[in-house]
PyMOL Python script that loads the backbone (N, CA, C, O; Angstrom):
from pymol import cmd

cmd.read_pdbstr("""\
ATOM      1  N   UNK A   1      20.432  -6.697  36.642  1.00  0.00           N
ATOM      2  CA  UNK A   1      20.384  -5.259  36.481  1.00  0.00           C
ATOM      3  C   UNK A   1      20.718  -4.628  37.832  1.00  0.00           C
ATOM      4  O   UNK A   1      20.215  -4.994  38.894  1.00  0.00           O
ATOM      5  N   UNK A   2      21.499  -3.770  37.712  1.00  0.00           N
ATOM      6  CA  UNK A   2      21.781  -3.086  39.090  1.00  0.00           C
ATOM      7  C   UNK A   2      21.370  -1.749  39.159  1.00  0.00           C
ATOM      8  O   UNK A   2      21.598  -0.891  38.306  1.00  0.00           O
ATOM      9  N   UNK A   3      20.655  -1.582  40.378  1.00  0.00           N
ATOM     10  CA  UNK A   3      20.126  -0.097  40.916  1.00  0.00           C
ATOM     11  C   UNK A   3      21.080   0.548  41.419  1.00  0.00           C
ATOM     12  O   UNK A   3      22.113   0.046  41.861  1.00  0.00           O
ATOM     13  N   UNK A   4      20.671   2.266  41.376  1.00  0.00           N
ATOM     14  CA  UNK A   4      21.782   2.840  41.942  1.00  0.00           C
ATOM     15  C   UNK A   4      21.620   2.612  43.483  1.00  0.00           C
ATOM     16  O   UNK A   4      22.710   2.305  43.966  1.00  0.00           O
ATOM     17  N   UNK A   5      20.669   2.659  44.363  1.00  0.00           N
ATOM     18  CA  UNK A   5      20.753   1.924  45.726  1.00  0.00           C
ATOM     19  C   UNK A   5      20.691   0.739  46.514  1.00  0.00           C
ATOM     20  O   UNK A   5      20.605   0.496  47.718  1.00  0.00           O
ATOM     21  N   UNK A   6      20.779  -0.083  45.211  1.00  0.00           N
ATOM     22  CA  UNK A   6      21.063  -1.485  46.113  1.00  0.00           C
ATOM     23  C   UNK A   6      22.526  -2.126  45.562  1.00  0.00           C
ATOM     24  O   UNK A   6      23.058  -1.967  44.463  1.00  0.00           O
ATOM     25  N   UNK A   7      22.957  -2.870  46.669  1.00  0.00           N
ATOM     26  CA  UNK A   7      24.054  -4.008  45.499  1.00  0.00           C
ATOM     27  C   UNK A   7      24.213  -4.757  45.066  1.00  0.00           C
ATOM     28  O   UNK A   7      25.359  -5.035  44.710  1.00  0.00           O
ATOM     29  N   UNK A   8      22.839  -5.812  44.743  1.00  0.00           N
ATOM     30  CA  UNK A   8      22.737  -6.391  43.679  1.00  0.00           C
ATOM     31  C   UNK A   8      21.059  -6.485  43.808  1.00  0.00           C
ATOM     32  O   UNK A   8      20.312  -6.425  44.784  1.00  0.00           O
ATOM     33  N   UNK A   9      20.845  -6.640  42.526  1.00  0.00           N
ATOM     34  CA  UNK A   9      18.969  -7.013  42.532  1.00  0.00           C
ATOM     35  C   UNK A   9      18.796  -7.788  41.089  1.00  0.00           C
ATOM     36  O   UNK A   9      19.250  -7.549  39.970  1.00  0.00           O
ATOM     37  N   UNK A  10      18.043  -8.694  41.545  1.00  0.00           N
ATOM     38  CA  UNK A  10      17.020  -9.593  40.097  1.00  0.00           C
ATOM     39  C   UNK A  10      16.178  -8.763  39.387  1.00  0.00           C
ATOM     40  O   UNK A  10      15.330  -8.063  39.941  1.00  0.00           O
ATOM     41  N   UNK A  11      16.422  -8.807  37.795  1.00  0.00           N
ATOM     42  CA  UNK A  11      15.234  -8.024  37.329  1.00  0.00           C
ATOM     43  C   UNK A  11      14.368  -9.436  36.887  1.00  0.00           C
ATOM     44  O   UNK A  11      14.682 -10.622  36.989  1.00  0.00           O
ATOM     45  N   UNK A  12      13.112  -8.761  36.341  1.00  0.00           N
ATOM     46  CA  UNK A  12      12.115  -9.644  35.570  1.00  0.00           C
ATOM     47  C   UNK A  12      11.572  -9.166  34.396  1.00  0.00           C
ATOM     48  O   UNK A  12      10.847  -8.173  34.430  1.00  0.00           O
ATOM     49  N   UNK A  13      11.807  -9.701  33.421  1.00  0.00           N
ATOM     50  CA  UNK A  13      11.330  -8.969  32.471  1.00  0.00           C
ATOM     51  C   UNK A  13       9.730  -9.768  31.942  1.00  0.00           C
ATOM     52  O   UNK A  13       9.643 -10.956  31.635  1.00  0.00           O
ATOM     53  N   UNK A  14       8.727  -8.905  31.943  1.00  0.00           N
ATOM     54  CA  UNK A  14       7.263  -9.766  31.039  1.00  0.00           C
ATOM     55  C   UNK A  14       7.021  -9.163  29.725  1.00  0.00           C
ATOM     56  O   UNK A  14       7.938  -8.424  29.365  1.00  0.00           O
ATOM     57  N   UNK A  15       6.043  -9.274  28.913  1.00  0.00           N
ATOM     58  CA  UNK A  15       5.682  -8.622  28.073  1.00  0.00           C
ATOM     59  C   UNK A  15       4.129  -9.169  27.356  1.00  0.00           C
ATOM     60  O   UNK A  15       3.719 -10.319  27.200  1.00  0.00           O
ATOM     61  N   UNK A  16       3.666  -8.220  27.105  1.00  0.00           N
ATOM     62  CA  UNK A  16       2.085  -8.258  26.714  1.00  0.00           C
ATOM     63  C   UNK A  16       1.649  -7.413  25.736  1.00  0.00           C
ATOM     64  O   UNK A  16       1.903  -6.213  25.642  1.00  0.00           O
ATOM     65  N   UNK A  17       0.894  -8.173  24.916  1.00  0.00           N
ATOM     66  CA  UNK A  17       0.161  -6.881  23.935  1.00  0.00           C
ATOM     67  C   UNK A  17      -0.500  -6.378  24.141  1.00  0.00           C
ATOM     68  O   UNK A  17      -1.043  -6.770  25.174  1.00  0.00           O
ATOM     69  N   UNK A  18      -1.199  -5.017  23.470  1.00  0.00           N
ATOM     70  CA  UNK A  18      -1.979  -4.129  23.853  1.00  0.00           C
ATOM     71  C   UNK A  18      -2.718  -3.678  22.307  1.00  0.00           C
ATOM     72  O   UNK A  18      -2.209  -2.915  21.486  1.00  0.00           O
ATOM     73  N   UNK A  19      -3.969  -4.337  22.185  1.00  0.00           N
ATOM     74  CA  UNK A  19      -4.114  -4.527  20.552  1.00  0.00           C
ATOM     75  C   UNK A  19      -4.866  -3.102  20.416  1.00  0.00           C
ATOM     76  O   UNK A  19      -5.436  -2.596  21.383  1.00  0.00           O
ATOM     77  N   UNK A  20      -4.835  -2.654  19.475  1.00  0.00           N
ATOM     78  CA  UNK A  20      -4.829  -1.449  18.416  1.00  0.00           C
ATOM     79  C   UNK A  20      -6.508  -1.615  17.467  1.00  0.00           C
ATOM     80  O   UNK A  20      -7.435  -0.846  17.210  1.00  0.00           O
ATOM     81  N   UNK A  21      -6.315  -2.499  17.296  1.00  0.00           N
ATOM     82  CA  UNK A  21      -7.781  -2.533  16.752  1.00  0.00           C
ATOM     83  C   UNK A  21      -7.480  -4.208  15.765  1.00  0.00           C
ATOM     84  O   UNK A  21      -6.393  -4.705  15.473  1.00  0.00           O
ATOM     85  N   UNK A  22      -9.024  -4.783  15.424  1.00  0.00           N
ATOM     86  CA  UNK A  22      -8.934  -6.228  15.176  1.00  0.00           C
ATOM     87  C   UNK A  22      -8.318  -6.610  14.062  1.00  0.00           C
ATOM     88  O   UNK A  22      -8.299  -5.809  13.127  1.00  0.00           O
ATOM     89  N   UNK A  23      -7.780  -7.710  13.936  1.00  0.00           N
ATOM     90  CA  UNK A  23      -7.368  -8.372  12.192  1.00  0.00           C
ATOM     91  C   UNK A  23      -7.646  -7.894  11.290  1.00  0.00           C
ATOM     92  O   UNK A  23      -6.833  -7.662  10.395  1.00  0.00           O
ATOM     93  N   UNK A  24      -9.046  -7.550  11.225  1.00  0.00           N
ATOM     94  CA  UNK A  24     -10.219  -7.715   9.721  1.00  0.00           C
ATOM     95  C   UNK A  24      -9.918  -6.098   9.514  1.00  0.00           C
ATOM     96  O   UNK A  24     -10.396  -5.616   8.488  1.00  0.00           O
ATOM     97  N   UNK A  25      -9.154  -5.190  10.409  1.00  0.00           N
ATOM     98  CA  UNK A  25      -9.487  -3.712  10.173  1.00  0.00           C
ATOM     99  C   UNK A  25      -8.083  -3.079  10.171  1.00  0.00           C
ATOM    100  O   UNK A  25      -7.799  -1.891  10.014  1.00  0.00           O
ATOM    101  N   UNK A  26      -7.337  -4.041  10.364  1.00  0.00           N
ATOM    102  CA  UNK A  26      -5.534  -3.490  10.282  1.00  0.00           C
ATOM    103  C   UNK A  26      -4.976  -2.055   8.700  1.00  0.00           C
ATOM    104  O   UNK A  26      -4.212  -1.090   8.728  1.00  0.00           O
ATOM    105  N   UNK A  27      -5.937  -2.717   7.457  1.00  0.00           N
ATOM    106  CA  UNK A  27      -5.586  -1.664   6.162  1.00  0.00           C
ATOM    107  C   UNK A  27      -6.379  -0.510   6.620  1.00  0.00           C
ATOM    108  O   UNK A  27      -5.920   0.593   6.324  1.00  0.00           O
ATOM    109  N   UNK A  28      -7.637  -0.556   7.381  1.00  0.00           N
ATOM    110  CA  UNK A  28      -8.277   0.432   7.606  1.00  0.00           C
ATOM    111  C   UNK A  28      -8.112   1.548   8.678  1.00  0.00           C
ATOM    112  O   UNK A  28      -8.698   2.630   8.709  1.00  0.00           O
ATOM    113  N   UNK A  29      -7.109   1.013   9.627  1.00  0.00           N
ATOM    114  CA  UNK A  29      -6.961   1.592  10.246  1.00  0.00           C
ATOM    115  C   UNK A  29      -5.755   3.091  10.391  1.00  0.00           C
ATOM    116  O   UNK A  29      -4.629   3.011   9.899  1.00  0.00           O
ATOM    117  N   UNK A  30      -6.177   4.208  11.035  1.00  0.00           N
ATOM    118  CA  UNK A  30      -5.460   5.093  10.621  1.00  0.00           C
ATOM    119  C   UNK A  30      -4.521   5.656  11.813  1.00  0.00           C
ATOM    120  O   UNK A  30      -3.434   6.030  11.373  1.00  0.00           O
ATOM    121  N   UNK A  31      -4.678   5.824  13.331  1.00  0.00           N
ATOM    122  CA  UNK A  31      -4.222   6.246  14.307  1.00  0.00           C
ATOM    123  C   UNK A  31      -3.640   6.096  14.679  1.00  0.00           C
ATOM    124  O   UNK A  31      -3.262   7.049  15.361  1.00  0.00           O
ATOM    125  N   UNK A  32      -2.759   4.780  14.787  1.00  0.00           N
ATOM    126  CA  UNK A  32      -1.345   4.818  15.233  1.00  0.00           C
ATOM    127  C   UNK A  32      -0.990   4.196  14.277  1.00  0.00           C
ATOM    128  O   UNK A  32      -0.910   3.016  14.618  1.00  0.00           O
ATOM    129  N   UNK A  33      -0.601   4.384  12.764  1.00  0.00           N
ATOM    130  CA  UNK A  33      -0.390   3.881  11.286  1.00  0.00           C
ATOM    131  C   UNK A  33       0.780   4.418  11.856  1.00  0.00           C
ATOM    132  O   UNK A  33       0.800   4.128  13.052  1.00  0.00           O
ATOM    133  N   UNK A  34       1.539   4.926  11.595  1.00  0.00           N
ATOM    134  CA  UNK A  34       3.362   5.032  12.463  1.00  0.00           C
ATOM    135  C   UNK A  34       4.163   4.477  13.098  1.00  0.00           C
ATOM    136  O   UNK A  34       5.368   4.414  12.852  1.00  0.00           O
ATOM    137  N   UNK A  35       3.553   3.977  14.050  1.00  0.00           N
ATOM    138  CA  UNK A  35       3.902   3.432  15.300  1.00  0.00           C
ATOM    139  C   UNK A  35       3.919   2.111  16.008  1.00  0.00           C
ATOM    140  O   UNK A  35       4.805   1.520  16.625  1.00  0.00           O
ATOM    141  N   UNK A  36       2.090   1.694  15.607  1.00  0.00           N
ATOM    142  CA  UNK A  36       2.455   0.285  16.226  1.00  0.00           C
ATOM    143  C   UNK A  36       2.854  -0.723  14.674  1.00  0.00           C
ATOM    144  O   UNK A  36       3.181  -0.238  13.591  1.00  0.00           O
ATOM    145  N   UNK A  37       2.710  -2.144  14.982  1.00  0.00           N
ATOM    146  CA  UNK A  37       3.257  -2.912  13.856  1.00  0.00           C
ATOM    147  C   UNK A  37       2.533  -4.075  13.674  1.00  0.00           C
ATOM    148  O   UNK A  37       1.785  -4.242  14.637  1.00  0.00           O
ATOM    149  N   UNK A  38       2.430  -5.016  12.782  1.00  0.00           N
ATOM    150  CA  UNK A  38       1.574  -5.864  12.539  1.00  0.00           C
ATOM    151  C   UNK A  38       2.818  -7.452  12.415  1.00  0.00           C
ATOM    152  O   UNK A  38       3.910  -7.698  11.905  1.00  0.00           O
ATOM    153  N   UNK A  39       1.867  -8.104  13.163  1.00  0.00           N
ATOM    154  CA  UNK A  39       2.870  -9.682  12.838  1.00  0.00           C
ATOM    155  C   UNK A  39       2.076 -10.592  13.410  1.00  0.00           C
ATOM    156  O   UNK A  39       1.120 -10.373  14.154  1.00  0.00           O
ATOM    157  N   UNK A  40       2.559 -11.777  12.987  1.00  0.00           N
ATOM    158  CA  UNK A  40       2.372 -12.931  13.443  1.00  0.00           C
ATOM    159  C   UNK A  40       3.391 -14.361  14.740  1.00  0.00           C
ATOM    160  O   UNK A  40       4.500 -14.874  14.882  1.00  0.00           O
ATOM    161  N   UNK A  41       2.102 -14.368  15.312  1.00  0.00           N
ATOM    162  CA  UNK A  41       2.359 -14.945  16.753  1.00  0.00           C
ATOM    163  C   UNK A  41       1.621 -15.919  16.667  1.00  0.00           C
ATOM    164  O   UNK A  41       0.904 -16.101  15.684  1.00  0.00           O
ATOM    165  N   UNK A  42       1.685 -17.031  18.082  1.00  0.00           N
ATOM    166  CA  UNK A  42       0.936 -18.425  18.193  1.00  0.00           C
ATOM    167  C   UNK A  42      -0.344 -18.395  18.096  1.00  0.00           C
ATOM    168  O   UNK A  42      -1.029 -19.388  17.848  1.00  0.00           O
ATOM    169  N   UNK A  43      -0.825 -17.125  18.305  1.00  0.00           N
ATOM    170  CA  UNK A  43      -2.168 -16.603  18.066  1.00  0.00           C
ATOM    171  C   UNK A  43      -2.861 -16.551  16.868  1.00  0.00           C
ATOM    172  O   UNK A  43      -4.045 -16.880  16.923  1.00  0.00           O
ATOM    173  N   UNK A  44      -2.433 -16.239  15.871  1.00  0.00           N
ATOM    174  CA  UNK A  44      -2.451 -15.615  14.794  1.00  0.00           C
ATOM    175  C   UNK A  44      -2.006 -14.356  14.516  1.00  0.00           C
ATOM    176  O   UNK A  44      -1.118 -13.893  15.232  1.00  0.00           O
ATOM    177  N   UNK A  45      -2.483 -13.661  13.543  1.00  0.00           N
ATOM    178  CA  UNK A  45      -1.974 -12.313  12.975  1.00  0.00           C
ATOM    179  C   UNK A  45      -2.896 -11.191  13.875  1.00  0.00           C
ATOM    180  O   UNK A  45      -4.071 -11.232  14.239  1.00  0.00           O
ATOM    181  N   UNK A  46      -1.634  -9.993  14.098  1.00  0.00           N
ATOM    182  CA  UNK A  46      -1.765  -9.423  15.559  1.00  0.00           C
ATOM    183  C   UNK A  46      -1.642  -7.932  14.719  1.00  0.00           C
ATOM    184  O   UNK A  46      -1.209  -7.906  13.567  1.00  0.00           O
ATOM    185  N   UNK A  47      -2.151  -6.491  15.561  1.00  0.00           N
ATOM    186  CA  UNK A  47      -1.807  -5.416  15.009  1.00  0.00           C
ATOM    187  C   UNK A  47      -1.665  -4.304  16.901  1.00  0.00           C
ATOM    188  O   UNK A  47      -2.400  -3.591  17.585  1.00  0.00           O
ATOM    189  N   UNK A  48      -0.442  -4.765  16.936  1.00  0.00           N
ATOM    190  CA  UNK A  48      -1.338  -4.217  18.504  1.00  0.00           C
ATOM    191  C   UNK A  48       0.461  -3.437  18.577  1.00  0.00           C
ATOM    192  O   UNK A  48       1.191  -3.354  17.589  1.00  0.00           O
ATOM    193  N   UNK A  49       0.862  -2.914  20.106  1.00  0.00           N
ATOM    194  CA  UNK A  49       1.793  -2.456  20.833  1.00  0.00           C
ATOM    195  C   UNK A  49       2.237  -3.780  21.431  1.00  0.00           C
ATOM    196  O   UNK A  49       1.578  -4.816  21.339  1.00  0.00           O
ATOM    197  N   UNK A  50       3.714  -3.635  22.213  1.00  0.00           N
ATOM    198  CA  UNK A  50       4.088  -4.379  22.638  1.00  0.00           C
ATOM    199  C   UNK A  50       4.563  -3.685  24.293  1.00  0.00           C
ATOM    200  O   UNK A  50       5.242  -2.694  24.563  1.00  0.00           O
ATOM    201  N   UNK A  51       4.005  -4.496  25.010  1.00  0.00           N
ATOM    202  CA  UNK A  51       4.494  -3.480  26.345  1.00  0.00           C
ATOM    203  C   UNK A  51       5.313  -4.406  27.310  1.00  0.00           C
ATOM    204  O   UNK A  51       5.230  -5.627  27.439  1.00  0.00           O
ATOM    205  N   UNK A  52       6.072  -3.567  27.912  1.00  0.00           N
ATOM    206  CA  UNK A  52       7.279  -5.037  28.371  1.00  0.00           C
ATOM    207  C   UNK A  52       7.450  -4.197  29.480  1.00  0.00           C
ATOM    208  O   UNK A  52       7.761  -3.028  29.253  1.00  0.00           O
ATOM    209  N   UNK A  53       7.273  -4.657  30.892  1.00  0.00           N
ATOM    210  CA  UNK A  53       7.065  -4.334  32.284  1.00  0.00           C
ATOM    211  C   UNK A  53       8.570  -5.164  32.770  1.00  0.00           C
ATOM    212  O   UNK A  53       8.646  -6.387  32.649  1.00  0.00           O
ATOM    213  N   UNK A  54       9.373  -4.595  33.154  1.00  0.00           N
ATOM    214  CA  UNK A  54      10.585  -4.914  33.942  1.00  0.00           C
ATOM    215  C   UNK A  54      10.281  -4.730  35.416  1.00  0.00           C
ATOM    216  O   UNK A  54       9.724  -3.658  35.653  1.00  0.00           O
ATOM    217  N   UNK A  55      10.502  -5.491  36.445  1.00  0.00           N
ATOM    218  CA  UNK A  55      10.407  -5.532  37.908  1.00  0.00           C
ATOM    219  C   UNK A  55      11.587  -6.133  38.454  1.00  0.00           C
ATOM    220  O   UNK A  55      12.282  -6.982  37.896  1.00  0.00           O
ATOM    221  N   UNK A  56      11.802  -5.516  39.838  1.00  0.00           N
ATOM    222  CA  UNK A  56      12.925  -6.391  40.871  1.00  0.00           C
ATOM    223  C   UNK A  56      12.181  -7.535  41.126  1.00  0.00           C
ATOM    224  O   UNK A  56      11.221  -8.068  40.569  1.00  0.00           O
ATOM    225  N   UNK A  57      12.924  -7.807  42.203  1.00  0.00           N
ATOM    226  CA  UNK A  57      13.178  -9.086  43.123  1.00  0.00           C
ATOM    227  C   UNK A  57      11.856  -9.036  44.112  1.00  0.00           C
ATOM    228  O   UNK A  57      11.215 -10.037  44.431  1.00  0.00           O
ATOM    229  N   UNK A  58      11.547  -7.602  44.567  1.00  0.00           N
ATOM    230  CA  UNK A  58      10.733  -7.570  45.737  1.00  0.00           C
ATOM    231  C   UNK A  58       9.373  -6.978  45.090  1.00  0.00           C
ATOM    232  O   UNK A  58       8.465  -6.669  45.862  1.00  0.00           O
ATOM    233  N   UNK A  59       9.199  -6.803  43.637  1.00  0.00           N
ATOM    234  CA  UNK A  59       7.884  -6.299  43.045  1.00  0.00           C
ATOM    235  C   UNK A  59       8.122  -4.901  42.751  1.00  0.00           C
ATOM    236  O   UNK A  59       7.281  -4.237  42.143  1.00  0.00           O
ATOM    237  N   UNK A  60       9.094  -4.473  43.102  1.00  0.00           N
ATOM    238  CA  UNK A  60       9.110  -2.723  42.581  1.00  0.00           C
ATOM    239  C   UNK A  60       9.198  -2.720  40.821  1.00  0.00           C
ATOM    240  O   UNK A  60       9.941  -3.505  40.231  1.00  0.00           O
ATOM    241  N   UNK A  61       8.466  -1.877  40.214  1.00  0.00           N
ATOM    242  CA  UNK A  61       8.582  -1.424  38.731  1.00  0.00           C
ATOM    243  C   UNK A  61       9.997  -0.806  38.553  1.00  0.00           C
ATOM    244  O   UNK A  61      10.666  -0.286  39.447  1.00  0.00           O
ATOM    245  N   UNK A  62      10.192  -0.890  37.808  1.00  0.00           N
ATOM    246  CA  UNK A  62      12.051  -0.736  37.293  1.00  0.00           C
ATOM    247  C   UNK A  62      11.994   0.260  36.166  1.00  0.00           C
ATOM    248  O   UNK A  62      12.265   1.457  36.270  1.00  0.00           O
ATOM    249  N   UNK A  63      11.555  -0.465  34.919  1.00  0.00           N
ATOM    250  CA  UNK A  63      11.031   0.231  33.689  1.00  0.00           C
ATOM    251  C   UNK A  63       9.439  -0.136  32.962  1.00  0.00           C
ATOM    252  O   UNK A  63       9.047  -1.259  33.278  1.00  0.00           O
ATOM    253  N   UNK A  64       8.697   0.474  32.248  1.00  0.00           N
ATOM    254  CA  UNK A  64       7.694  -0.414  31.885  1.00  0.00           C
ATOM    255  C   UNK A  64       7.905   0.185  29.907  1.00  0.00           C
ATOM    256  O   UNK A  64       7.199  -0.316  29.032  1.00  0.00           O
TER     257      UNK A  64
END
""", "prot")
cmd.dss("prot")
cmd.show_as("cartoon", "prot")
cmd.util.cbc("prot")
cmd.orient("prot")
């Protein structure tokens, strides 16, 4: 990924969930019914956000 002030840089991309409320309460739940999404991972069955933190080379935040 290239910045507009450098001439070349490494990005990093991570990503992590950010759960919404538990398994057992996913039909019940009403507040972010729009938005976030429900699936299955190595974990089991998940109802959360997905947040994905992009960084350079030297630790600066890029996008999150």
């Amino acid at each position: 990924m290239l910045l507009p002030h450098s001439r070349l840089s490494l990005a990093f991309v991570d990503s992590s969930k950010l759960q919404v409320c538990h398994n057992l309460r996913i039909f019940k739940h009403q507040v972010f019914k729009g938005t976030s999404k429900r699936g299955k991972g190595t974990m089991g069955w998940f109802y959360d956000f997905k947040l994905y933190l992009i960084i350079n080379d030297q630790g600066g935040i890029i996008s999150v």
